[in-house]
DOLUM-169351 format. One record per residue (C-alpha): residue in three letters; x, y, z. Coordinates in pm, whole numbers, plus 32768, in hexadecimal, padded with zeros to 4 digits. Layout:
% DOLUM-169351
AlaXYZ/...
//
This chain:
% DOLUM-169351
Unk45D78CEB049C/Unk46A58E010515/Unk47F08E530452/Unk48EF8E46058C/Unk4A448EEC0543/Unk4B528DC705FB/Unk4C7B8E8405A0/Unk4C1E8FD9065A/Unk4C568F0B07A6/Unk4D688F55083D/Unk4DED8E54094F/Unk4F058E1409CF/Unk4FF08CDB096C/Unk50E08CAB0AB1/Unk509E8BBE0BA9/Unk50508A4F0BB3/Unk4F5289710A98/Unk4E4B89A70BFF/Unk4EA58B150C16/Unk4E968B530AB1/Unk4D1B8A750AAA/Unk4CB18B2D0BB5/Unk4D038CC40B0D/Unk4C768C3F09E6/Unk4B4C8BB10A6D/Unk4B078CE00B09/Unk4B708DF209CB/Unk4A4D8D17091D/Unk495F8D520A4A/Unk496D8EA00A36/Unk496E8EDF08DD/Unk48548DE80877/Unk479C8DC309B6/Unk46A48EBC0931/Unk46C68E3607AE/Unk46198CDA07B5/Unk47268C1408A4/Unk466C8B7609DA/Unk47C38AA90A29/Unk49228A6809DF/Unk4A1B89900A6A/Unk4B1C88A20A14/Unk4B1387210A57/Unk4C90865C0A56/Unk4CBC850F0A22/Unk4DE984690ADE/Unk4E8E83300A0C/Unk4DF081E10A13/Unk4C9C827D0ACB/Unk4B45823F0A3E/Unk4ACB83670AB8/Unk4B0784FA0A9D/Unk4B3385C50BCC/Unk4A9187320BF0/Unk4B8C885E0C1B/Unk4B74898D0C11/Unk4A128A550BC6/Unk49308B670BCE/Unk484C8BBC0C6E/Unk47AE8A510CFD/Unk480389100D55/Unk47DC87DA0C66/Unk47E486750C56/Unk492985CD0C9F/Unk496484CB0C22/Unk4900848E0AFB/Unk493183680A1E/Unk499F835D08B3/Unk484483420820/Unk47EB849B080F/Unk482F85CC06FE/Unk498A85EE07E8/Unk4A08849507DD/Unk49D184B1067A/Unk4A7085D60626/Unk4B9A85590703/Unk4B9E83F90652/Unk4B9184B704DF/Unk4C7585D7054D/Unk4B6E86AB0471/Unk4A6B87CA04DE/Unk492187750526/Unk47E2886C04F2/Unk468E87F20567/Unk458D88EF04F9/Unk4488882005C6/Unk44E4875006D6/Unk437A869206AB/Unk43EC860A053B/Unk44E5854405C0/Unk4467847C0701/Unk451A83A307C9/Unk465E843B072F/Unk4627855F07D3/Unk46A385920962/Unk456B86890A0C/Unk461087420B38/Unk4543883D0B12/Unk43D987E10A76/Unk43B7894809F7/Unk44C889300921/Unk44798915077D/Unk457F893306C1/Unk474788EC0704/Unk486689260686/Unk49A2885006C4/Unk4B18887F068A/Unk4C08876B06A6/Unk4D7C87EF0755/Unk4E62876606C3/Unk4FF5870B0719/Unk510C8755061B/Unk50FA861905B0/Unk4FAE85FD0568/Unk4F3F8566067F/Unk4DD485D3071C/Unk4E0D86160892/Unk4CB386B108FE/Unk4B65879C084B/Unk4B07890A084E/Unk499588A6085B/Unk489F89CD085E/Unk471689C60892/Unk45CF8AD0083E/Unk44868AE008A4/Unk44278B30070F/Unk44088A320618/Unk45018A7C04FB/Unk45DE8B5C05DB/Unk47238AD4051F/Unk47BB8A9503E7/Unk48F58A5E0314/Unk49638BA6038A/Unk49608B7804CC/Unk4A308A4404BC/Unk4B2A8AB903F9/Unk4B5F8BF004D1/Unk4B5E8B1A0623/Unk4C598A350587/Unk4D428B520529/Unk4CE98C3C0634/Unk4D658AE6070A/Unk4E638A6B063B/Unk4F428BD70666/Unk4F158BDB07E0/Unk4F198A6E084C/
//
């Protein structure tokens, strides 16, 4: 698992919540494109919706949708980071956009009050791409910017 340095991107913090998703989603790209990330994107969830709806993301598409069954809805339910080191371990939990994909990270974004509002969710191609570390540097790397 590579040891990626969160605070050494710089991005800037103006703009709207979509602006600011979309710079960040894009400072991550290019910094970790080429360091184990095969996706990152964010997924909001609008109040009283069963569902989570894809924003901004690099450098594919995804599903959207997606229900509150998956390693997003439960980070966004728990309001607590989520590391899969192997998406097979966990089966039906886990949503496959991408069938390569083996291993996620995801962030919950959270209001000043605590509230959840939408994931950072990130995916790799390598089984045991992420860990601790990488949560807790997405989470403040977010958390000063969003």
């Amino acid at each position: 698992m590579p040891d990626r340095d969160y605070d050494a991107i710089p991005v800037p913090a103006c703009g709207t919540r979509t602006d600011r998703m979309t710079a960040l989603a894009d400072a991550l790209w290019g910094a970790f494109a080429g360091a184990g990330y095969s996706w990152v994107g964010f997924y909001t969830k609008e109040a009283g919706a069963e569902e989570m709806i894809l924003g901004p993301r690099r450098d594919k598409p995804a599903c959207s949708p997606i229900g509150l069954h998956g390693m997003c809805g439960y980070c966004w339910r728990e309001r607590r980071c989520v590391v899969v080191r192997d998406v097979r371990e966990i089966g039906e939990s886990y949503v496959a956009c991408d069938p390569r994909d083996m291993a996620e990270v995801v962030v919950p974004l959270l209001e000043a009050d605590g509230s959840c509002w939408g994931v950072l969710d990130v995916d790799s191609f390598e089984v045991g791409a992420f860990g601790e570390a990488d949560a807790i540097g997405l989470r403040g790397w977010w958390s000063g910017r969003g």
